[in-house]
C-alpha positions as CSV (number, residue, x, y, z in Angstrom):
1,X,0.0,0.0,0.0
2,X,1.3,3.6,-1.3
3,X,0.9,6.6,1.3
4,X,0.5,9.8,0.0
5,X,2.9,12.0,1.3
6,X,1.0,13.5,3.8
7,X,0.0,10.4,5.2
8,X,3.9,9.3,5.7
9,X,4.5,12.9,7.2
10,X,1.6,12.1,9.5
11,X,3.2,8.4,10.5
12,X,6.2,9.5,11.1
13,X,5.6,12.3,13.5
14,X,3.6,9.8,15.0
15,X,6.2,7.8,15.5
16,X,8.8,10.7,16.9
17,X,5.4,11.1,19.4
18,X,5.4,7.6,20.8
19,X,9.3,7.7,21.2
20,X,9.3,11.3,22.9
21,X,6.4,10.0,25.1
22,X,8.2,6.6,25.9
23,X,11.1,8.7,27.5
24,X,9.7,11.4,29.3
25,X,6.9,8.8,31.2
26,X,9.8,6.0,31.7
27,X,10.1,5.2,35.5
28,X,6.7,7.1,35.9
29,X,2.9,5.8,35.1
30,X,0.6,8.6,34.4
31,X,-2.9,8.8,34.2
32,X,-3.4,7.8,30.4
33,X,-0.3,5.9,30.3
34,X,-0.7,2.0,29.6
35,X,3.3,1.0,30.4
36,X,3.4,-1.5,32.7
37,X,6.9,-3.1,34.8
38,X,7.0,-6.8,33.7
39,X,5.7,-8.4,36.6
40,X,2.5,-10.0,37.2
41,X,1.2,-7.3,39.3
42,X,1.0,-3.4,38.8
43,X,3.1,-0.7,40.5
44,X,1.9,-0.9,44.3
45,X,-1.1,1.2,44.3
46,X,-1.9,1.5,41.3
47,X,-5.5,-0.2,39.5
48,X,-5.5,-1.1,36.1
49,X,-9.1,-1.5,35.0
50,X,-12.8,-1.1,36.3
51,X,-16.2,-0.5,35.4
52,X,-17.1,0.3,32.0
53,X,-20.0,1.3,29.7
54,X,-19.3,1.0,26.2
55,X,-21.4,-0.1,22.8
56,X,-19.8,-3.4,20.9
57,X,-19.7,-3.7,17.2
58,X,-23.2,-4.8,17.0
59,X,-24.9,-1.7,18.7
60,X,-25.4,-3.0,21.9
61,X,-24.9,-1.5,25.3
62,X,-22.4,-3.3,27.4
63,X,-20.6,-3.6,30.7
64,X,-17.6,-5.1,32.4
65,X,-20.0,-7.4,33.8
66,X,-21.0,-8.9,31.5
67,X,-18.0,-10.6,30.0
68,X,-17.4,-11.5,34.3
69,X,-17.3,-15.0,33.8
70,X,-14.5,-15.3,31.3
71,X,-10.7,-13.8,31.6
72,X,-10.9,-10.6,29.5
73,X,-8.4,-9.9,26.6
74,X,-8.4,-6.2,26.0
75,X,-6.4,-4.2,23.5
76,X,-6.6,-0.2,23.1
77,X,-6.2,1.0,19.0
78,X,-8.4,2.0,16.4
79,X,-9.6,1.0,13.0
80,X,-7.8,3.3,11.0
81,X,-4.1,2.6,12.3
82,X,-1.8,1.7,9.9
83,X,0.5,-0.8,11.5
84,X,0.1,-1.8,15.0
85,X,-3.7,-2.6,15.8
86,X,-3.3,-5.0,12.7
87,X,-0.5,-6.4,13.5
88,X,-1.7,-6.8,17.2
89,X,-5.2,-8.1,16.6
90,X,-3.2,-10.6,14.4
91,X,-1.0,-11.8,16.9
92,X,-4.5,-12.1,19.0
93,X,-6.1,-14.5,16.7
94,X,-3.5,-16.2,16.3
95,X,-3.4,-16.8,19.9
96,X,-6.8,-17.7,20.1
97,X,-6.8,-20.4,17.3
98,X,-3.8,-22.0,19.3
99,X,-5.8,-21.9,22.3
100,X,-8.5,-24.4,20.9
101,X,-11.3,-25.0,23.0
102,X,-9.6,-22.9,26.1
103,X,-10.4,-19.4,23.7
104,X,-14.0,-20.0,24.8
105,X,-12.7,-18.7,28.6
106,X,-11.5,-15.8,27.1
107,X,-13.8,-12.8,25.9
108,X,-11.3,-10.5,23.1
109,X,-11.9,-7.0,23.2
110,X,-10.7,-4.1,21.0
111,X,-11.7,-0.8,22.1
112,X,-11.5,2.2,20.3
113,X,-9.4,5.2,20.9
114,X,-11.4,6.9,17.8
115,X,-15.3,7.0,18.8
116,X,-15.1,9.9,16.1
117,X,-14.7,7.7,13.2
118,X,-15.4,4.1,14.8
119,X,-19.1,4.0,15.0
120,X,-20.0,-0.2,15.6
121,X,-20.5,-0.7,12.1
122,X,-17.1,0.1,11.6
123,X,-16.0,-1.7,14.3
124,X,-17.9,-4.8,13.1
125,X,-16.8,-4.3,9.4
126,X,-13.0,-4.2,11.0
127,X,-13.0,-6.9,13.4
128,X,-13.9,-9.5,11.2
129,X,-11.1,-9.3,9.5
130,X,-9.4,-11.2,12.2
131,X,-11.3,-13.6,14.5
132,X,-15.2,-14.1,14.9
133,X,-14.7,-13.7,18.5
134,X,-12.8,-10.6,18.9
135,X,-15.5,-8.0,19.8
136,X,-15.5,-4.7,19.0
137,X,-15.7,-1.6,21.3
138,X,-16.8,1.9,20.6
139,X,-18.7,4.9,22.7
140,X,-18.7,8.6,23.3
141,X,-15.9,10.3,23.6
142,X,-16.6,10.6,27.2
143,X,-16.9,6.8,27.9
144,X,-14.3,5.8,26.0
145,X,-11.6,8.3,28.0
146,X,-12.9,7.0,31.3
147,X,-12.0,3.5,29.8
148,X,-8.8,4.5,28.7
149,X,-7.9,6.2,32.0
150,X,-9.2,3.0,34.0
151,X,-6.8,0.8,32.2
152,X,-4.0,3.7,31.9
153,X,-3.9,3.9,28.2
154,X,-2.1,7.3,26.8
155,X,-4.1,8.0,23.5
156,X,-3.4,11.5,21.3
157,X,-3.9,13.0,18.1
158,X,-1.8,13.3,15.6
159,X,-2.4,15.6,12.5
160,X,-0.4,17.8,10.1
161,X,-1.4,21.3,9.9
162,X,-4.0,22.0,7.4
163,X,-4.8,18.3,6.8
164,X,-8.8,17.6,6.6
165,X,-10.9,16.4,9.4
166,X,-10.8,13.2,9.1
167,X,-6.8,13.2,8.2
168,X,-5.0,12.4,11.2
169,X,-3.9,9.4,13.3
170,X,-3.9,8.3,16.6
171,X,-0.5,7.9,18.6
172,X,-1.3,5.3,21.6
173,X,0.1,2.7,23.8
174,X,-0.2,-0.8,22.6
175,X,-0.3,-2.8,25.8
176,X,-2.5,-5.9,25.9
177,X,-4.2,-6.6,29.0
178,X,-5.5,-9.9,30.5
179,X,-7.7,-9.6,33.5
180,X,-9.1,-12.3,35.5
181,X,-13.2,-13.8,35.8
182,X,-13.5,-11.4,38.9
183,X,-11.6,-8.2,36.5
184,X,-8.5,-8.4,38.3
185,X,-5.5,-7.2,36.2
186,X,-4.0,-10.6,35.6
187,X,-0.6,-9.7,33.1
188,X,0.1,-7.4,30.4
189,X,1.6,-8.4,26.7
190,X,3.8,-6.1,24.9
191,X,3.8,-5.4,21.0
192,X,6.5,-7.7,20.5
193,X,5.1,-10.9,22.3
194,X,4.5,-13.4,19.9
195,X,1.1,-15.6,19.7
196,X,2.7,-18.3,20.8
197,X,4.2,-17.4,23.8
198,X,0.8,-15.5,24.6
199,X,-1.6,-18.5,24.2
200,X,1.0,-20.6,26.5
201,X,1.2,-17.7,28.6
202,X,-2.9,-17.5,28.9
203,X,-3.5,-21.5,28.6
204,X,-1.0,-21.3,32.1
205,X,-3.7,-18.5,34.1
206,X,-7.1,-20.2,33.1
């Protein structure tokens, strides 16, 4: 796929954005920001996750409660990223199909850092480009900030000056989170973690 030039201008300065964030948030965890040590347990007082309201890909209302009585895989992007939610929701199916009959304990969630442009039909459209049980996650802009915060997700525009509405991207963290049947932060996976040492990792906490 060819970029126009603005696009690549765009990616890039995304790019310059995560690094510049990565630094000055190293060694500290602010309230949007989804790095993690690599331990099975957060920084000592500190919650990852909570209650939400959001609306999945099919238009329905949902909760954290109601996926309570599976462990919950949940991943932060959107459906117009260029490189990482793909590449992450691949790794995620990929995961799941190794799992076998254990996926059925998990519930996969991608949630939208873009409620602008990801209504649920977009969300639908995009998610079944991966796995039938990934299920897509959209809102308000309010709900989905409160979601973000809860699991400490930094999110943030990116867009050259002049560029239309609808031309920008979104710079965010890329943690993936599994959380227990009670929605417990369980462990966190990072970009690089390949499908096969997540499904062994998730097979080993069911």
């Amino acid at each position: 796929m060819t970029f126009p030039p603005s696009r690549i201008i765009i990616i890039v300065a995304a790019a310059l954005l995560a690094v510049a964030v990565g630094v000055l948030v190293r060694g500290f965890i602010g309230p949007f920001e989804g790095v993690l040590p690599a331990s099975r347990t957060a920084t000592p007082g500190m919650v990852i996750g909570g209650p939400f309201t959001l609306v999945d890909h099919e238009g329905r209302a949902v909760t954290d409660a109601d996926f309570r009585d599976r462990h919950i895989l949940i991943f932060f992007g959107y459906t117009y990223c260029p490189d990482v939610c793909p590449t992450t929701l691949t790794t995620i199916a990929d995961a799941l199909d190794l799992l076998g009959d254990d996926a059925d304990r998990i519930a996969p969630l991608f949630v939208t850092i873009d409620p602008t442009r990801d209504r649920p039909e977009d969300m639908r459209a995009y998610v079944a480009h991966f796995h039938p049980a990934i299920i897509g996650l959209t809102g308000s802009a309010e709900q989905v900030t409160d979601v973000a915060r809860a699991y400490r997700v930094f999110f943030a525009e990116v867009r050259e000056d002049g560029a239309d509405a609808d031309d920008y991207l979104m710079d965010h963290s890329t943690i993936v989170y599994l959380m227990d049947e009670d929605g417990q932060f369980d462990i966190h996976f990072s970009g690089s973690t390949s499908a096969e040492d997540m499904a062994a990792t998730i097979r080993k906490r069911l």
